[in-house]
N, C-alpha and C positions, 0 to 999 in steps of 0.2 A: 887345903881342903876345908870347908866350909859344912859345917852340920845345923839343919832349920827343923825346929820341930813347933809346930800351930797347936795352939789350945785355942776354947773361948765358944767354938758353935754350937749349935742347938736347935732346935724350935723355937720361936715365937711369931707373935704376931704382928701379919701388919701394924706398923704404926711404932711398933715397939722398938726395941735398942738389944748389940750385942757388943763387948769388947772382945777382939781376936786379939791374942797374943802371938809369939814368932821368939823364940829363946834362940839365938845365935852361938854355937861354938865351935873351936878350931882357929880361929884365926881374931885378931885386933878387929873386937867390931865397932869400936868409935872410929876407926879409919875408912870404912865402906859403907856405900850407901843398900839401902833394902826397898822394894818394894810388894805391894800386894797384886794378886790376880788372880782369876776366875775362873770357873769352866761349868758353864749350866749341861744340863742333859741334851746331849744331842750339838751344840754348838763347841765353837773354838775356844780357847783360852784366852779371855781377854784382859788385857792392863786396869787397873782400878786406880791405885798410887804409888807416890814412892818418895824415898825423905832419902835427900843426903847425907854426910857421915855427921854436919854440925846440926841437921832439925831444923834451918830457918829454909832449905832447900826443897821444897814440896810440890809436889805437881800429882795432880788429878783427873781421871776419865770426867768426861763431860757428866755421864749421868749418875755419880757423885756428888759432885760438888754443889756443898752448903749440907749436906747429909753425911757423909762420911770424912774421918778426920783420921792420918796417919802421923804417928807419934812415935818418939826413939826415949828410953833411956839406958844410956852409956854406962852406968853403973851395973845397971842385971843382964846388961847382952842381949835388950831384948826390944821389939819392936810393937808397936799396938797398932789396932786398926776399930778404932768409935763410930758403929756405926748407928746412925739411928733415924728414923723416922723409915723404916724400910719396906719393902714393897718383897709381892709376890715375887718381882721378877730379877729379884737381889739373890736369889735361893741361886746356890750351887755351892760345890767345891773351892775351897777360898786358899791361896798360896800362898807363903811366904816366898822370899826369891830374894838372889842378889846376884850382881855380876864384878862386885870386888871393886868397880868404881866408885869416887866418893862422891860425883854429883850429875845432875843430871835436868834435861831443859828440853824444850820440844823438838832442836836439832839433834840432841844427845838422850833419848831415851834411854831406860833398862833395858836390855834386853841379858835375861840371866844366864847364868850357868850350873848355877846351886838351886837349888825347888828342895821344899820342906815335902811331907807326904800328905799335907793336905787336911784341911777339916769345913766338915758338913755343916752348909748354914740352910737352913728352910723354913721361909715366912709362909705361914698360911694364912688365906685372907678372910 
């Protein structure tokens, strides 16, 4: 068993910056990899990123990347997500997740089994 619990969201503004956090425990979490994902109002849950169990394994949603930066350290169990330069349409519900694998590539997605309970991101413009 695997327990995720998210800090970090809030309000701000476009343009502006938040760091989400993701505190992992239950299980060895420098052995598994995590990722982040989403669910705006009204739409599905979509993948944003995800880091392998060493950090140098990362991969990202297209409409990310060079804005959002996913980060592990193995010391606090815990997972980061830097996001910054954000947009109205960045608002929603933000996950943490893992599926207990330690790495992962475009043939080999997350797809999880563990979901934190989530925290409220909304940029207003």
């Amino acid at each position: 068993q695997v327990q995720l619990v998210e800090s970090g969201g809030g309000l701000v503004q476009a343009g502006g910056s938040l760091r989400l956090s993701c505190a992992a425990s239950g299980r060895t979490f420098s052995s598994y990899g995590m990722g982040w994902f989403r669910q705006a109002p009204g739409k599905e849950r979509e993948f944003v990123a995800a880091i392998g169990w060493n950090a140098y394994n990362t991969m990202y949603a297209d409409f990310v990347k060079g804005r959002f930066t996913i980060s592990r350290d193995n010391a606090k169990n815990t997972v980061y997500l830097q996001m910054n330069s954000l947009k109205p349409e960045d608002t929603a519900v933000y996950y943490c997740a893992t599926d207990g694998r330690s790495w992962y590539s475009d043939s080999y997605p997350i797809k999880p089994d563990y979901w934190g309970q989530g925290t409220q991101v909304t940029v207003s413009s």
